[in-house]
N, C-alpha and C positions, 0 to 999 in steps of 0.2 A: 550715646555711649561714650564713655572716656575711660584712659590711660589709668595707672595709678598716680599718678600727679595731673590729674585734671584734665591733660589736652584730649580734646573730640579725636574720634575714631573714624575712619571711614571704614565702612565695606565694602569689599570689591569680589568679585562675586565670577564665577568665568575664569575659564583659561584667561583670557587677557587680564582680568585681577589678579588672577596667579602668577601668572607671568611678571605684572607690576611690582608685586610684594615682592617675590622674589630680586627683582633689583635689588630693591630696598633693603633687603635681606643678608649685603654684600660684608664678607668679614673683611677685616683689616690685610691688606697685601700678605702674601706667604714671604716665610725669609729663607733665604736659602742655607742661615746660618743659624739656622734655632738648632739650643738643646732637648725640645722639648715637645709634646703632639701640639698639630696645630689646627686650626677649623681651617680646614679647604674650601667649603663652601658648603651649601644647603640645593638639595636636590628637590624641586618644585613635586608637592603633594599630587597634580595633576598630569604628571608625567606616568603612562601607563610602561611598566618595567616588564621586559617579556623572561622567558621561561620559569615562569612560575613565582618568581621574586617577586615579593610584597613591597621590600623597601621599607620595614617599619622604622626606621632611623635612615632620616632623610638628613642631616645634617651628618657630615663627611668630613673625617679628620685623615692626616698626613702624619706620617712617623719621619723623624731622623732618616733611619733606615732607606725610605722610601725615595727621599729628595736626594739622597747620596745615590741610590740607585739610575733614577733621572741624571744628575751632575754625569756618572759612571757613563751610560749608554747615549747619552746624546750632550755631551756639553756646550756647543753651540747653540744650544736650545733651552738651558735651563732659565735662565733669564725671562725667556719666552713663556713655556708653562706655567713657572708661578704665577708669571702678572693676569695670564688667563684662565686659569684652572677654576677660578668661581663663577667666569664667564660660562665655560665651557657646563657648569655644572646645573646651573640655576637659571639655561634657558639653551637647551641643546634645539638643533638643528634635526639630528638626528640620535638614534641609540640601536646600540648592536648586541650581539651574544652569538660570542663563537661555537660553532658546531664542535670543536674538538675541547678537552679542558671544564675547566669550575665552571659550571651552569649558574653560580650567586654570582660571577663576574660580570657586570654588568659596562658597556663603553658608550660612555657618552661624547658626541664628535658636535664643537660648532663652530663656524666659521669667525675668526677673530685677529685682530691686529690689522696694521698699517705696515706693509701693503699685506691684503687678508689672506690666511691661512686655516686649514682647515686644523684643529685639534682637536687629537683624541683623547680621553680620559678614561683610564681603566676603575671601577671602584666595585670592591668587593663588600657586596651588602650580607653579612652577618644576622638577619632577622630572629634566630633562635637568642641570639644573645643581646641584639635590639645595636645593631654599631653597622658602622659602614666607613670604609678604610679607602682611600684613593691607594691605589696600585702602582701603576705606573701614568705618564703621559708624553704624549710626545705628536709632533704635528707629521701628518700624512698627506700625502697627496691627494690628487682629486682624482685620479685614473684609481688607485686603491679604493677610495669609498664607493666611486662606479663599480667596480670589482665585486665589490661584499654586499651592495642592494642586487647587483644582480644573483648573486649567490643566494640571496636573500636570507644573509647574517646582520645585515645595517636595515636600519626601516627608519623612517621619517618617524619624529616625536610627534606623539599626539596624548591625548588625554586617555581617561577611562572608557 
């Protein structure tokens, strides 16, 4: 099997293909000075999304709006978020869903940076209209994420 310009294909097959591709998968750095939406990243097919979200539109876009919101509530950290929010996206750790609020909100938390930190990414998957929007992001503590598994609003990523 080949590309449309010829190069061989591999297939990779498995969470752990999924997981690969999804590297591979990595959009261009966010900026924190765009006029304009931006691909945040792509949310792995093999990620099972809980309360009821499908996830039909796995590829996840950022507004203006949204990075200004981030800059707003934690500016010490914007920096931070952008350079990880595809990380966070297209190989979580974990994924949650708050008991109170939008049940299509879905947070995806993975451990990322030097020295590691755990972020959270909010993104609200849209599947009626096939879109999926990052929310908010911002890094959390580890006492917090203990907190919400044991609440049992955060659960370990796992497949279908």
């Amino acid at each position: 099997m080949q590309d449309a310009g010829g190069v061989p294909l591999v297939l990779l097959s498995g969470r752990m293909g999924a997981r690969l591709h999804a590297r591979m998968r990595r959009p261009r750095a966010l900026s924190a000075d765009a006029d304009d939406v931006q691909i945040a990243g792509f949310v792995p097919r093999w990620l099972a999304l809980p309360g009821g979200v499908i996830g039909v539109e796995r590829t996840v876009r950022v507004t203006p709006d949204r990075i200004k919101h981030i800059r707003q509530r934690r500016p010490g950290w914007l920096e931070f978020c952008l350079k990880h929010i595809p990380d966070a996206l297209g190989d979580p750790d974990f994924v949650g869903l708050r008991a109170q609020g939008d049940q299509r909100r879905i947070e995806l938390v993975r451990l990322v940076g030097r020295p590691a930190r755990w972020l959270l990414v909010s993104v609200k998957f849209l599947d009626d209209v096939r879109e999926a929007w990052v929310n908010s992001a911002h890094p959390i503590a580890t006492s917090y994420l203990t907190r919400r598994r044991r609440a049992g609003t955060m659960w370990q990523a796992r497949g279908p």
